[in-house]
N, C-alpha and C positions, 0 to 999 in steps of 0.2 A: 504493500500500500504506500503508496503517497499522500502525504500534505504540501497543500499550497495556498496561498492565494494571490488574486484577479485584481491587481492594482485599478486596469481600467480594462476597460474591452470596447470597442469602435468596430462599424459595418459598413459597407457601401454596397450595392447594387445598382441597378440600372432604375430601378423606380424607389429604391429606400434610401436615404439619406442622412435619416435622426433617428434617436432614440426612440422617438413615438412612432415612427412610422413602421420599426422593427416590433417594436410591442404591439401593436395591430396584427402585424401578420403574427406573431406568437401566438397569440390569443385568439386566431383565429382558426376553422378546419380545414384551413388550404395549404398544403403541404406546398406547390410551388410556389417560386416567387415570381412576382406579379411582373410584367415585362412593361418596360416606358416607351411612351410615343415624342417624345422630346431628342434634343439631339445628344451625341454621346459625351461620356462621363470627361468632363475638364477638371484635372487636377491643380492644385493652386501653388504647390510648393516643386511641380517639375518642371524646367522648363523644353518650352514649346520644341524647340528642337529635337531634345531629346523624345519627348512624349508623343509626336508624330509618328513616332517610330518601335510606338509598344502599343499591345493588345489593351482591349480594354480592364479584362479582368488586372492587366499586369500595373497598368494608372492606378486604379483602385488600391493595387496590394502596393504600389513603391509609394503612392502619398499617404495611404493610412501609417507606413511605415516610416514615414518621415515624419510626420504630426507627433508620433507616440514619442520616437526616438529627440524631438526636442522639448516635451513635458519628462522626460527620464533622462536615469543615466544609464543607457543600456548598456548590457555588459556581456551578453550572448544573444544572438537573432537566428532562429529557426525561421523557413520560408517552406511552407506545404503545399503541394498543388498536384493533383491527382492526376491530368492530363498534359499541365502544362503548357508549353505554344505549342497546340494542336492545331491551329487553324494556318500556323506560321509554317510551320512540317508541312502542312500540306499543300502550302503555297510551292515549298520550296521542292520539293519530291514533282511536285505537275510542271514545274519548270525545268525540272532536267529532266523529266522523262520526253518532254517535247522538245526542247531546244538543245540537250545535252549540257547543263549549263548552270549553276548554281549562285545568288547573288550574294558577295560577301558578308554582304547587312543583315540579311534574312539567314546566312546562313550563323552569324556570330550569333543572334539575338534569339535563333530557334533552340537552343540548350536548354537545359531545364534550370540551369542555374542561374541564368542570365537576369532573372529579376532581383534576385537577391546581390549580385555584380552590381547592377547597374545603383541598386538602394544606396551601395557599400561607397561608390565614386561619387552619388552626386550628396551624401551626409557627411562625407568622410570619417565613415564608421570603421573603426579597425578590430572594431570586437571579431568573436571567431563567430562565422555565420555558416549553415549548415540547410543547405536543400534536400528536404524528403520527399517519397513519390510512393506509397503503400498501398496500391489500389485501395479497394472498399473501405482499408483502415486506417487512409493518410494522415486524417487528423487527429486519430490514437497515435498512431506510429510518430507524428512530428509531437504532440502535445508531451509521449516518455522523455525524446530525444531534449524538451525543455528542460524536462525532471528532473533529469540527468544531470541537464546542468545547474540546476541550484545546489542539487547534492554534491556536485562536485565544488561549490563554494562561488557560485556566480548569484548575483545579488537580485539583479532585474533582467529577467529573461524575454525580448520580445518577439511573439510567434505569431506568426502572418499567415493567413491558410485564404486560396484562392483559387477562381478556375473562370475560366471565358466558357461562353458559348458553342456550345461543340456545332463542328463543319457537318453540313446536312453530309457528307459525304460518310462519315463516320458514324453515322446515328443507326444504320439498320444493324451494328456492329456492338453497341453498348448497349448496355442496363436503359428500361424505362425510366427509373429511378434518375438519368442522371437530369440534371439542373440544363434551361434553357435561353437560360439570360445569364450574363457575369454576375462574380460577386467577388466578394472578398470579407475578410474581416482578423482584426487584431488584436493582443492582450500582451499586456505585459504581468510577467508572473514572478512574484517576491518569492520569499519564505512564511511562512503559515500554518495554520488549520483552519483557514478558512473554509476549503475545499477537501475534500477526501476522493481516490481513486485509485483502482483496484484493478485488477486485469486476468483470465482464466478462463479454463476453457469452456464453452457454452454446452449444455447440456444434446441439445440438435444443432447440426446446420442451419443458418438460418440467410435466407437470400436477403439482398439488399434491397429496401425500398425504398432509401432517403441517405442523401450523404452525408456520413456522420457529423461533418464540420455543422453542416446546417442544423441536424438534429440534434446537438450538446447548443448549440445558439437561442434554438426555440425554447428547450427545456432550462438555459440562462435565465432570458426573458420574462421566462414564463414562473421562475423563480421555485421550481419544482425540488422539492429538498433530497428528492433519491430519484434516481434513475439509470436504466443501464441503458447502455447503446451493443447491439450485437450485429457482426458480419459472421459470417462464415462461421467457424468454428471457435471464435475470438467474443469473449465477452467483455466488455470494460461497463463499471459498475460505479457510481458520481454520487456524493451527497454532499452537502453543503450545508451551513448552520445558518 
């Protein structure tokens, strides 16, 4: 088991924005998030240059990661993202499969590491920063990797868990379950008992119907004092005082 706690926690989506607007959909029975008819997500602390040149979900994750990292003193940064530039890959793979030909840009920024890169150069954050990619369990799997490091004597741990919009090309290929608009969202995690969490094996399989980052978000929100999230064989079990 682990303790911790949830200094702050911040979300962005394509139609969420605030607090209140995240607490609507918690409290609500609509499991997706609600897609915007407005134009795409402007971030305030990248600039333009660079942010021409990232996905939406990846704006979302490097400005909530830059707001957090100058209210703190971060001191390790986990970056999560289940698909990662999926729609960037698939740019770049249709362009050399037709032209034979790959574009430097598209191909630096297509890594999975590249948003957590690009956070580290425009903060000049030198902490040690770590990208995870866990399918079903990405944001178990980045949330230990925090753990980790408080146990290991890191003070303010900040974790970023995000994903774009998957390429219709991709889609008769994944889970129903995945998400259809970008999001993101971020915490920074002290030392504590605020939080309790717990990890073991699940009694059945259990198929994925909602990705975990979103489902520990709603039950955040929603201020639920015990709850477990289960993929596969993997169960991780949450309460909070």
């Amino acid at each position: 088991m682990f303790d911790f706690d949830i200094a702050c926690l911040k979300a962005y989506s394509s139609a969420l924005n605030d607090e209140a607007q995240w607490q609507e959909w918690a409290d609500s029975d609509v499991q997706n998030l609600p897609k915007s008819t407005q134009a795409s997500f402007k971030p305030s602390l990248i600039p333009l240059m660079q942010a021409r040149r990232m996905g939406v979900a990846d704006k979302m994750a490097i400005q909530l990661a830059l707001e957090l990292n100058q209210q703190h003193d971060i001191d390790a940064v986990v970056f999560a993202s289940r698909h990662g530039q999926l729609a960037r890959t698939y740019k770049l793979l249709s362009s050399f499969f037709a032209q034979g030909e790959m574009s430097p840009t598209d191909f630096a920024t297509a890594v999975h590491n590249a948003p957590s890169g690009q956070f580290s150069i425009l903060a000049k954050q030198t902490a040690p920063i770590s990208s995870v990619a866990a399918e079903a369990n990405t944001f178990c799997a980045a949330l230990l990797e925090a753990l980790l490091c408080l146990q290991d004597g890191k003070s303010n741990v900040l974790l970023v868990v995000f994903d774009d919009e998957i390429p219709h090309f991709y889609k008769p290929f994944l889970s129903q379950a995945e998400q259809q608009t970008a999001y993101a969202f971020a915490m920074v995690l002290t030392p504590g008992s605020q939080w309790h969490v717990a990890f073991q094996a699940a009694e059945q399989a259990c198929k994925e119907s909602f990705p975990d980052g979103l489902a520990f978000l709603r039950e955040y929100y929603r201020g639920t004092p015990q709850f477990a999230l289960t993929y596969g064989w993997q169960q991780w079990r949450f309460s909070q005082q």
